[in-house]
C-alpha positions in Angstrom: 0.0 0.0 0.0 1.5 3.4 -1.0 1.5 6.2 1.9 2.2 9.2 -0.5 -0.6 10.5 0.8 0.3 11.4 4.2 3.0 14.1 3.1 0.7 16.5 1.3 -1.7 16.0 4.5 0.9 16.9 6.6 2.1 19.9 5.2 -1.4 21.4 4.8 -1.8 20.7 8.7 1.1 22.3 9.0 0.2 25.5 7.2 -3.5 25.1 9.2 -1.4 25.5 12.2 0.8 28.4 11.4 -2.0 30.6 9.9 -4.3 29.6 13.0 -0.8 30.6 15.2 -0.8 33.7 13.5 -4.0 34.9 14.0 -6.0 33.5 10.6 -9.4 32.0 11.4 -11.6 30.0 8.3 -15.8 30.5 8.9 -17.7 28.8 6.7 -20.5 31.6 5.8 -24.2 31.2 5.1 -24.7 33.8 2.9 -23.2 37.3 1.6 -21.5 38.3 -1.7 -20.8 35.9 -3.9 -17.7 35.6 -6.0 -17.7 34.3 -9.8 -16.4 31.3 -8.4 -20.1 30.9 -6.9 -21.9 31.8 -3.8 -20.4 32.3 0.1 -22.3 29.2 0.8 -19.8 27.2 -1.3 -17.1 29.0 0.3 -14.7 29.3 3.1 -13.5 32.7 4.4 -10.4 33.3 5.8 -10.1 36.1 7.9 -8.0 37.8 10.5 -10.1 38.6 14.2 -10.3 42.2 15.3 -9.6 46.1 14.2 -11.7 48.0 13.3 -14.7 48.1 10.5 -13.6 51.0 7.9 -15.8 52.2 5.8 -15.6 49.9 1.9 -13.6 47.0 3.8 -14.7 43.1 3.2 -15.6 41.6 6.5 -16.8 38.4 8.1 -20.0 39.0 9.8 -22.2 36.8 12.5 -26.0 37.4 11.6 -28.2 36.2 15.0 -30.3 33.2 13.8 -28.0 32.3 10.5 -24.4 32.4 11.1 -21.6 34.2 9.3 -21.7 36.3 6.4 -19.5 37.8 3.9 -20.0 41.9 3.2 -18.7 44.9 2.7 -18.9 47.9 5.2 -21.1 50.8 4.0 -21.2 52.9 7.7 -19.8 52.6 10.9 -21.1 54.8 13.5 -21.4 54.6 17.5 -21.2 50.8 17.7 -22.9 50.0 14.9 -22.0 48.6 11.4 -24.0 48.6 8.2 -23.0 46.2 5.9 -24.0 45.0 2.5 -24.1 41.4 2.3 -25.2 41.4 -1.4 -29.1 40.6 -1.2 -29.7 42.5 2.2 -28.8 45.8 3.9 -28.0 44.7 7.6 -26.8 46.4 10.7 -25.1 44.8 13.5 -23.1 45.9 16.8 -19.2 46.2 16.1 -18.8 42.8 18.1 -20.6 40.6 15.7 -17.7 41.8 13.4 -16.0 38.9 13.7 -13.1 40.0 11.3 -11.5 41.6 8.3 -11.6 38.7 5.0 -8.2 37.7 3.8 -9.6 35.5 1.1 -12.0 33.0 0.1 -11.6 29.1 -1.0 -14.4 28.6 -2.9 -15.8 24.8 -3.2 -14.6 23.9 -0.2 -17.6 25.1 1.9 -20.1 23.0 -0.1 -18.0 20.1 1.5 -18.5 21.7 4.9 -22.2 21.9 4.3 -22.6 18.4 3.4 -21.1 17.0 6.6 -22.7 20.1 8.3 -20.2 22.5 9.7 
C-alpha cells in the first residue's frame, strides 16, 4: 500500500497550524456576496479577528439566527456597522464583526455543508 498521501496532508496541517498561530481564522459563511467562483455558501472565508470596521472594507460578519456572512462595510457609527451582504442591507453591533476577509476558498464550503459545519 502506498502512503504518498500522508506528506501532502501533513504539510497542509502544517500551514492550518501556522495561519491559525498567526491569527487566521476559516468561517464557513451562510450567505453574503458571492464571487464568480459561486456563492459564500460554497465557500470558506479566511479572515484575521479584530480592528476596526472602515468604511468599503470586506468583513466576516455573524448574523443572530443564521451564522456568518461575507459583506462589505457601508457605515460605521457609534457601535454599529452597516453592511452590505449582497441581497440585504443589515446592521449589527461592532462585536458581531468577527473580522477583516483575507480570502476566500471557494468549493470547499459545499464540502463543509454536506457534513454540516
Amino acid at each position: 500500500m502506498r502512503k504518498g498521501w500522508i506528506k501532502p496532508v501533513a504539510a497542509i496541517a502544517v500551514v492550518a497550524i501556522l495561519f491559525f498561530v498567526a491569527g487566521f481564522r476559516i468561517g464557513h459563511p451562510v450567505a453574503g456576496l458571492s464571487t464568480a467562483l459561486g456563492s459564500a455558501k460554497s465557500s470558506l472565508a479566511i479572515y484575521k479577528p479584530g480592528g476596526q470596521s472602515v468604511v468599503g472594507s470586506k468583513v466576516v460578519v455573524e448574523i443572530k439566527g443564521q451564522g456568518k456572512a461575507i459583506g462589505i462595510v457601508k457605515s460605521a457609527a457609534s457601535g454599529n456597522v452597516d453592511v452590505d451582504l449582497g441581497a440585504t442591507f443589515n446592521r449589527v453591533s461592532e462585536r458581531d464583526v468577527s473580522g477583516k476577509l483575507v480570502a476566500v476558498i471557494p468549493f470547499l464550503g459545499s464540502v463543509f455543508g454536506i457534513i454540516g459545519l
